[in-house]
C-alpha positions as CSV (number, residue, x, y, z in Angstrom):
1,X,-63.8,-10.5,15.8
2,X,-61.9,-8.2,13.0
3,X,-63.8,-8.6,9.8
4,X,-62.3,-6.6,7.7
5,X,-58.9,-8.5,6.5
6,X,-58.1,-10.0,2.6
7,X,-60.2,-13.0,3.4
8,X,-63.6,-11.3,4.0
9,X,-63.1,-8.9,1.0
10,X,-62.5,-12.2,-1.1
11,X,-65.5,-13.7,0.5
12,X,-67.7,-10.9,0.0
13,X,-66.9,-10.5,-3.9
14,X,-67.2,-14.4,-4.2
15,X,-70.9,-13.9,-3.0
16,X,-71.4,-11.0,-5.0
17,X,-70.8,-13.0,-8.0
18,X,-72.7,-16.2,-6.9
19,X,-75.4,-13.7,-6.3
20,X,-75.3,-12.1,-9.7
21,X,-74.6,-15.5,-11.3
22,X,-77.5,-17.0,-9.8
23,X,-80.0,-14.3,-10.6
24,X,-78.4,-14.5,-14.3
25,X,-79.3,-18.1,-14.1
26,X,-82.9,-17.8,-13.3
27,X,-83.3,-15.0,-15.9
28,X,-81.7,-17.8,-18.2
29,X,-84.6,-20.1,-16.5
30,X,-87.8,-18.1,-17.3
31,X,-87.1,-17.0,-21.0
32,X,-91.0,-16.2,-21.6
33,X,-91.1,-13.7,-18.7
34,X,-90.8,-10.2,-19.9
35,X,-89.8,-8.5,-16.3
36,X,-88.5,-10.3,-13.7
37,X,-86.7,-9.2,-10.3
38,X,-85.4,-12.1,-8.6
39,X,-83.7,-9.8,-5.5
40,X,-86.5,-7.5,-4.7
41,X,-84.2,-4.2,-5.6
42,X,-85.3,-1.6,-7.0
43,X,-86.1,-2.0,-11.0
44,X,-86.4,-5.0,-12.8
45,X,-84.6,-7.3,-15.7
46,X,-86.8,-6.8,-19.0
47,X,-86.2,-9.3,-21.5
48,X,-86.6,-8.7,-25.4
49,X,-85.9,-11.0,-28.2
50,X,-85.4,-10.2,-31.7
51,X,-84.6,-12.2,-35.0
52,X,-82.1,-10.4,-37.2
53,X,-82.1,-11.9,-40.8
54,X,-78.8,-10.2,-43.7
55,X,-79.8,-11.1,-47.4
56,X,-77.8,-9.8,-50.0
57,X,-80.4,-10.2,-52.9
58,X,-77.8,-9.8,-56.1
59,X,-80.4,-8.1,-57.8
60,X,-78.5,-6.5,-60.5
61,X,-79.5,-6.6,-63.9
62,X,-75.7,-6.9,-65.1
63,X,-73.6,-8.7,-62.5
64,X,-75.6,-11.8,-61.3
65,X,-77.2,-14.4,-63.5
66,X,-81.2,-15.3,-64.0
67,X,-82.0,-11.5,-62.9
68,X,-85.5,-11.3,-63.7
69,X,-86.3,-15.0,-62.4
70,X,-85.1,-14.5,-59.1
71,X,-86.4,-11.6,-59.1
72,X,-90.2,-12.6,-59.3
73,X,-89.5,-15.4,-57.6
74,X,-87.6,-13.5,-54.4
75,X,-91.2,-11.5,-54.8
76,X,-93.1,-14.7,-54.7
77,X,-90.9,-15.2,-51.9
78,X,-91.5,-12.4,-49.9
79,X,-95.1,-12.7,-50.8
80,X,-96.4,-15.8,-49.6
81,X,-94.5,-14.9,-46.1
82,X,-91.5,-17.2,-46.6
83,X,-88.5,-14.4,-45.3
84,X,-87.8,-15.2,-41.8
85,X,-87.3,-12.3,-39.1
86,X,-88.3,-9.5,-36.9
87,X,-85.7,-7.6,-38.6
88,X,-84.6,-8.4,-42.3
89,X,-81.7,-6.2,-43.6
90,X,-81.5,-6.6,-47.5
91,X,-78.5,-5.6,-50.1
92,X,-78.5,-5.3,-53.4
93,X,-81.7,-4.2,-54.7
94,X,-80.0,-1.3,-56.7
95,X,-83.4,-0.5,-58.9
96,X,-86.0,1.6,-57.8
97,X,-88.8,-0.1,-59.2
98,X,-87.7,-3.6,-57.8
99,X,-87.4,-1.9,-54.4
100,X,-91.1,-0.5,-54.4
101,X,-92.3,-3.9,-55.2
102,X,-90.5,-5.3,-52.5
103,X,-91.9,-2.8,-50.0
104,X,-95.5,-3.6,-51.4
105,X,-95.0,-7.0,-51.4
106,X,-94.0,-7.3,-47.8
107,X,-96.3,-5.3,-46.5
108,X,-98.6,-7.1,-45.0
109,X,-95.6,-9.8,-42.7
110,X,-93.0,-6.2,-42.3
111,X,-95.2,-3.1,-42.3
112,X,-92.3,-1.7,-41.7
113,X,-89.6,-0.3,-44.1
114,X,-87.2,2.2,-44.8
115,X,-84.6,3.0,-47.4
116,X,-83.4,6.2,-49.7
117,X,-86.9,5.7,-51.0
118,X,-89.1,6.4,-48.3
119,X,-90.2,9.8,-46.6
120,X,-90.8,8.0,-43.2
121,X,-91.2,4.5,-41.8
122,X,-93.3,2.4,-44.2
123,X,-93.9,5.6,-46.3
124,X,-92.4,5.5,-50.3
125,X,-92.1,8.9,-51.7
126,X,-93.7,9.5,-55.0
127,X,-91.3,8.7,-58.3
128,X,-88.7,11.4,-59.8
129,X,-88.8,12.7,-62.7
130,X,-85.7,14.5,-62.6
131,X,-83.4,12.6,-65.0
132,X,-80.2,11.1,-63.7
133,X,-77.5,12.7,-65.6
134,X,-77.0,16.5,-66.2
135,X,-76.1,17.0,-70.3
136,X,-73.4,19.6,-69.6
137,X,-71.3,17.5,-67.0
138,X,-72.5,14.1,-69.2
139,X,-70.7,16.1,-72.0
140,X,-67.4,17.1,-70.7
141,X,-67.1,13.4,-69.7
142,X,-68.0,12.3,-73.1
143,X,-65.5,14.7,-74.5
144,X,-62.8,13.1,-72.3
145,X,-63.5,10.1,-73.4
146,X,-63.1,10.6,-76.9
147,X,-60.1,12.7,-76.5
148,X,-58.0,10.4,-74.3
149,X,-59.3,6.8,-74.3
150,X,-61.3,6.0,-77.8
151,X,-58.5,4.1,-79.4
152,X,-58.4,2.1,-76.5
153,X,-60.4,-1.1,-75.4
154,X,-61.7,-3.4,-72.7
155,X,-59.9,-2.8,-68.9
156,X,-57.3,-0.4,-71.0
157,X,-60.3,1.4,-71.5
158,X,-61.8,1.8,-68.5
159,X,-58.6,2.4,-66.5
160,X,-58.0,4.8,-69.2
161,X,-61.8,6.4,-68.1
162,X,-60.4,6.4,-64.5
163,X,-57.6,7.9,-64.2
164,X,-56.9,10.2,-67.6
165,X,-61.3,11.4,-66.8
166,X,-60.9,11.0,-63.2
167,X,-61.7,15.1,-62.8
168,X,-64.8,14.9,-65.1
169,X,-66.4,11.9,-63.2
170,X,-65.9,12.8,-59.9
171,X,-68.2,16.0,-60.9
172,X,-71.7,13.7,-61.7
173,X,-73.9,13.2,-59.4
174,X,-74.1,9.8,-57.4
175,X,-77.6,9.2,-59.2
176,X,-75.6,9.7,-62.5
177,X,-73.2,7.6,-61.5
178,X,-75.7,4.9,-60.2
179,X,-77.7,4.9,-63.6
180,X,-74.3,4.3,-65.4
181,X,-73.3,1.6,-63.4
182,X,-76.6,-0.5,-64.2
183,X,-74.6,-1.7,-67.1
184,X,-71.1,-2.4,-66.0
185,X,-70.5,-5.8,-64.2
186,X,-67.1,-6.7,-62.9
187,X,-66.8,-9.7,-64.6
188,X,-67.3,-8.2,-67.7
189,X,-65.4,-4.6,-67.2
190,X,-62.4,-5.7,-69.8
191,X,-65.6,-6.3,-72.1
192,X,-67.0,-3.0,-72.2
193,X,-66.9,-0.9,-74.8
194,X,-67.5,3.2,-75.4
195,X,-70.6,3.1,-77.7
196,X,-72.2,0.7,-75.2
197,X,-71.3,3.3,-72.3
198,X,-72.2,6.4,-74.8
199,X,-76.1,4.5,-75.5
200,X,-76.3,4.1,-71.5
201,X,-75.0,7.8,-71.0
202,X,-78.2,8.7,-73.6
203,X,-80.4,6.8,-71.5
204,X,-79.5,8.1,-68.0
205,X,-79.3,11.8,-69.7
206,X,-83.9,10.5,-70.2
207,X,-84.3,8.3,-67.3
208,X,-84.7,9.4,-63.4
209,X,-82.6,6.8,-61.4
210,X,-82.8,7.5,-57.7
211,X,-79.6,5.8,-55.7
212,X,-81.3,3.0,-52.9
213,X,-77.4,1.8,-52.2
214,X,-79.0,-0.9,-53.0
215,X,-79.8,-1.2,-49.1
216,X,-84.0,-2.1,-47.8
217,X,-84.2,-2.3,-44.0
218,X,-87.4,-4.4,-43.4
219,X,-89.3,-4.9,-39.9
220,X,-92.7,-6.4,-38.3
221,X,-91.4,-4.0,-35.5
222,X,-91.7,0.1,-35.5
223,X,-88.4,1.8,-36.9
224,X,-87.3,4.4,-34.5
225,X,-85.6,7.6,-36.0
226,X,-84.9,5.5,-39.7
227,X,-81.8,7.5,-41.5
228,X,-80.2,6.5,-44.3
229,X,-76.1,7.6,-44.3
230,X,-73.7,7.6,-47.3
231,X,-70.4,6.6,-46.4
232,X,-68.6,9.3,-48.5
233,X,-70.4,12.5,-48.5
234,X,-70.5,14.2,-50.9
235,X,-67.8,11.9,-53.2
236,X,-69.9,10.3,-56.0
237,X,-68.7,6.6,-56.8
238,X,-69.2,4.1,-59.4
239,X,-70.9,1.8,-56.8
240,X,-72.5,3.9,-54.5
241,X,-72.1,2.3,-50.6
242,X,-74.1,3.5,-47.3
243,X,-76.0,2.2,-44.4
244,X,-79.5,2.4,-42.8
245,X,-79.8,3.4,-39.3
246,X,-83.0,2.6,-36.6
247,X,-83.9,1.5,-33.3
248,X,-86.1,-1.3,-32.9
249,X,-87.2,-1.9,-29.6
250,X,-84.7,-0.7,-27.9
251,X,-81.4,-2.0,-30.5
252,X,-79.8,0.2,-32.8
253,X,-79.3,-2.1,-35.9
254,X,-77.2,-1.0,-38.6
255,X,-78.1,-2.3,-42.1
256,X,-74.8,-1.9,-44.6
257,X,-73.1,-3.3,-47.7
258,X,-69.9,-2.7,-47.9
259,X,-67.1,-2.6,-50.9
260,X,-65.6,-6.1,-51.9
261,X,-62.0,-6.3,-53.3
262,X,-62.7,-6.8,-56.6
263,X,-59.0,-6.6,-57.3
264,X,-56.1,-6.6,-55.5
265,X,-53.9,-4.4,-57.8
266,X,-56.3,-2.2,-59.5
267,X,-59.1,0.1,-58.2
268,X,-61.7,0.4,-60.3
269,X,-63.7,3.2,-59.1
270,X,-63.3,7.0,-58.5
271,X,-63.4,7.5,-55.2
272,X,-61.2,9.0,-53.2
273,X,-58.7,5.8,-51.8
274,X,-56.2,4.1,-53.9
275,X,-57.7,0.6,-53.1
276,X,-60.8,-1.4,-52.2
277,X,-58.6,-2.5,-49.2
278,X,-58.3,1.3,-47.8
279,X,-61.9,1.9,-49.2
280,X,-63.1,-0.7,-46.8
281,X,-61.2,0.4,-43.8
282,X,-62.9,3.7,-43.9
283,X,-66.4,2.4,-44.2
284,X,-66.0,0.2,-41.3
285,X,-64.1,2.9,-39.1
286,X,-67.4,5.1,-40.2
287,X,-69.8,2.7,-39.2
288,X,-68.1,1.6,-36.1
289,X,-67.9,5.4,-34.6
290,X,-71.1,6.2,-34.9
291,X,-72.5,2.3,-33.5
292,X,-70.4,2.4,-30.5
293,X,-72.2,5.5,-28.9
294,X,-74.8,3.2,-28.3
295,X,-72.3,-0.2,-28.3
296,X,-74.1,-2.3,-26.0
297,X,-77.7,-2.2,-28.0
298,X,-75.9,-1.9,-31.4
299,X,-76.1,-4.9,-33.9
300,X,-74.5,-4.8,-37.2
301,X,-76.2,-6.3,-40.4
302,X,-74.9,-7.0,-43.7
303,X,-72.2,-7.8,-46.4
304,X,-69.8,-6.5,-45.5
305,X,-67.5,-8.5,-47.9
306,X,-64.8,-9.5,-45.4
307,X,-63.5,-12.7,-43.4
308,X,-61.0,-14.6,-41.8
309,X,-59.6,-17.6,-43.9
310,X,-61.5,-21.1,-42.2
311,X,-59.2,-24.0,-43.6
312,X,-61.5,-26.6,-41.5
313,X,-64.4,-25.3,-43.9
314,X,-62.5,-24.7,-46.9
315,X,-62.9,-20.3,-46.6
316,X,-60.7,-18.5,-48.3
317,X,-60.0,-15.1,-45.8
318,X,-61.2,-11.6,-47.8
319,X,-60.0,-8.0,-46.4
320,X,-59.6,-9.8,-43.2
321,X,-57.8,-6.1,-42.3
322,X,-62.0,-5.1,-42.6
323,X,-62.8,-8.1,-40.4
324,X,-60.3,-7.8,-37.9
325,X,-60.8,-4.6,-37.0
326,X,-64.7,-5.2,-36.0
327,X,-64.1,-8.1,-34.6
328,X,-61.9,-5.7,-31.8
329,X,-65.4,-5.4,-30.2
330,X,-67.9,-7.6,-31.7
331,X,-68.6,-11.2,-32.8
332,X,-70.3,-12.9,-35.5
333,X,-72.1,-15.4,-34.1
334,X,-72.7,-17.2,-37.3
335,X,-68.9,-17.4,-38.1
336,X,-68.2,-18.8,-34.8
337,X,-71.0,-21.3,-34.6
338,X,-71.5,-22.5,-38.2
339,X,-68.7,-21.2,-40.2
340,X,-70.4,-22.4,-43.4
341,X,-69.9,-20.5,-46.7
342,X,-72.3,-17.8,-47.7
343,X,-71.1,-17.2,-50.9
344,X,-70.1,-20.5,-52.2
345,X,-68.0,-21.7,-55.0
346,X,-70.9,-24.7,-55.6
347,X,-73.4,-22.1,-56.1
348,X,-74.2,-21.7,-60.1
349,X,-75.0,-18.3,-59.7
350,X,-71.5,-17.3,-58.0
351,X,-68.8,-15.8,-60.2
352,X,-66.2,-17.2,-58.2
353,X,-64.8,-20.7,-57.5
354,X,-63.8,-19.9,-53.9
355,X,-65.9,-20.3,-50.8
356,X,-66.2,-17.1,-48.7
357,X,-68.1,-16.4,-45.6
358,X,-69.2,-12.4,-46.5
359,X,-72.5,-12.0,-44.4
360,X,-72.6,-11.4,-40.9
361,X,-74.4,-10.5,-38.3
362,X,-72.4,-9.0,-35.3
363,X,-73.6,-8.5,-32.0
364,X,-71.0,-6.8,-28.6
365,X,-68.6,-8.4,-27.2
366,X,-69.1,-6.8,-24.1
367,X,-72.2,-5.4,-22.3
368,X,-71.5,-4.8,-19.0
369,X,-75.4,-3.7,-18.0
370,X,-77.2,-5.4,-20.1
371,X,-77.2,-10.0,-20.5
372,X,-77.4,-10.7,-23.9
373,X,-78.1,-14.0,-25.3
374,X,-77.6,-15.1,-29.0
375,X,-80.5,-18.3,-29.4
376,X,-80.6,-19.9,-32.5
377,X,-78.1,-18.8,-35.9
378,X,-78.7,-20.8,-39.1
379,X,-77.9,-20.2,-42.5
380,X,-80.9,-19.2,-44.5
381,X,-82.3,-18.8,-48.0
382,X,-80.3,-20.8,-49.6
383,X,-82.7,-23.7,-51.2
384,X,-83.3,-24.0,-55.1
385,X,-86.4,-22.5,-56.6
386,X,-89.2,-24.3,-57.4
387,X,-88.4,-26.3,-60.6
388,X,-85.2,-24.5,-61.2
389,X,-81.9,-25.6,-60.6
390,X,-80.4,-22.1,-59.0
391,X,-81.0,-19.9,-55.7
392,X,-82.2,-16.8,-54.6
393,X,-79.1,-15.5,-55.0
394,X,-75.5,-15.9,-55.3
395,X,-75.2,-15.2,-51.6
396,X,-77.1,-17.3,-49.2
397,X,-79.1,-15.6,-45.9
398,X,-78.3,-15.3,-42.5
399,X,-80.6,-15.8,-39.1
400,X,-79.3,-14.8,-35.5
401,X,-82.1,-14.8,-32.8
402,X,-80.9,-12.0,-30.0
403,X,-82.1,-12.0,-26.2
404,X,-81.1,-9.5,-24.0
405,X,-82.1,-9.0,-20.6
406,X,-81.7,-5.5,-19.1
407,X,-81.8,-4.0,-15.7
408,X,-84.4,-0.8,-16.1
């Protein structure tokens, strides 16, 4: 009997995939059994489950309202065990002192941390005292400023600082430039005026102010080989932006925040792009080349200030160019499920009327040797505090639970 036309190759690939389907199934069917081999080959599927959690905490003294309430209270938060996840991946906590307190405060539910702070996993280095701001560079900036742009005022002002200065600001440091930017909000740029920036420059020429990115990688689960990354080297920026890097049981998780347009015709800040549009391109280009040489056990947490436009859930689209181009090879399971706003237009504490869907968490597309499973994905974070009538935050929290199953 010949056995070896089309029909038995199409019959032997059809049982190949019953067979693989089927064993998929009954890993599907005992989700509390760490190994498993339903076939008897060699090796067997190992299943781990992890809950990813993206907060951006808006803790900055200038830009969102009721700073030093939510600040104690994300503390009392964080305290009394209320953040949910394995893995919690926070953004915005630009001071020092509010990160440390963080760190101790969640000690005991994530033992451990990591950020620009730390000397190892769950290890804070000792304070600076190196001030932030070098007199003879703080000087020539000042000088510029007086020269070129002191008979001007509000955004004339600072585009005057940007462009006319550009050559003297790009030589501060990035902790300079961080301790500056503690008072500049962008909702109140066209407001500011040069003897408030000359009183901060005299404080950051006495103060340390070490640059966090404003980035805090949390876990209950050991950080594997924890680095933090800056985006752009060696250029200093007005608002610094970065990502934390570590492998936690056997992911790669990626903790980022990156640039939001905050204008589509002017770019205020000093780096070296001539948007926020192009500035976000090259951030997510970064992060994607370095995530994709582990793809299939990379996940992606963050703000990263970009999505497509959801009429059926009133979201207005932001640098969807941003979005589009991760979404190539990964999903955000929380767009495609829920699709609710995380930074909302009803939210007190939002500075904009529009509803946008900034926080993600994105998982592969494709793993070809490895089943993975996104459980449960809810928005979280985003109830009132106790006797107050405003959140956490102006952005609300997001949960993904991850399951992957794979062959060792």
């Amino acid at each position: 009997m010949k056995m070896c036309g089309p029909s038995f190759a199409r019959l032997v690939i059809f049982g190949a995939i019953l067979t693989a389907y089927t064993g998929l199934k009954y890993v599907a069917a005992f989700p509390h059994s760490p190994y498993w081999n339903p076939w008897g080959l060699p090796g067997f599927w190992k299943r781990s489950e992890l809950e990813v959690v993206t907060f951006n905490t808006g803790l900055h003294v200038s830009e969102v309202p009721k700073y030093e309430n939510r600040r104690d209270a994300f503390l009392d938060t964080v305290t009394n065990g209320n953040i949910p996840g394995d893995v919690v991946c926070l953004q915005e906590v630009w001071e020092a002192d509010d990160l440390r307190a963080i760190v101790n405060a969640a000690v005991s539910q994530f033992p451990y941390s990591y950020s620009t702070l730390h000397i190892s996993d769950g290890v804070l280095s000792n304070a600076s005292s190196t001030p932030a701001c070098d007199i003879s560079l703080v000087s020539n900036v000042v000088q510029c400023l007086l020269t070129n742009c002191s008979t001007l005022s509000g955004l004339q002002n600072v585009m005057c600082a940007l462009t006319t200065c550009r050559e003297v600001f790009d030589s501060l440091s990035q902790d300079c430039f961080s301790c500056l930017n503690r008072i500049f909000a962008s909702s109140q740029v066209a407001s500011l005026t040069l003897p408030a920036f000359q009183a901060r420059i005299q404080t950051c020429l006495a103060t340390p102010y070490p640059t966090t990115f404003g980035l805090l990688l949390l876990s209950k689960k050991p950080l594997v080989d924890p680095e933090v990354v800056n985006y752009h080297g060696r250029n200093s920026l007005i608002v610094p932006r970065g990502y934390i890097k570590a492998k936690v049981e056997g992911y790669h998780v990626f903790c980022t925040h990156l640039v939001s347009e905050l204008s589509k015709d002017i770019y205020l800040e000093v780096g070296p792009f001539t948007s926020f549009k192009e500035q976000s391109l090259f951030e997510i280009q970064s992060l994607l080349k370095v995530a994709r040489t582990d793809y299939v056990k990379s996940i992606l947490i963050g703000d990263f200030n970009a999505n497509p436009a959801i009429p059926a859930n009133n979201i207005t689209g932001a640098l969807t160019d941003t979005y589009n181009f991760v979404s190539r090879l990964y999903v955000s399971p929380y767009l495609k499920r829920i699709g609710e706003c995380t930074f909302c237009g009803e939210n007190p504490l939002s500075s904009s009327s529009l509803n946008k869907l900034y926080d993600h968490i994105f998982v592969p597309k494709y793993s070809w040797w490895t089943w993975l499973r996104v459980g449960d994905v809810r928005r979280v974070l985003d109830s009132n505090i106790a006797n107050q009538n405003f959140t956490l935050s102006d952005h609300y929290g997001v949960s993904a639970v991850i399951r992957k199953w794979s062959w060792v």
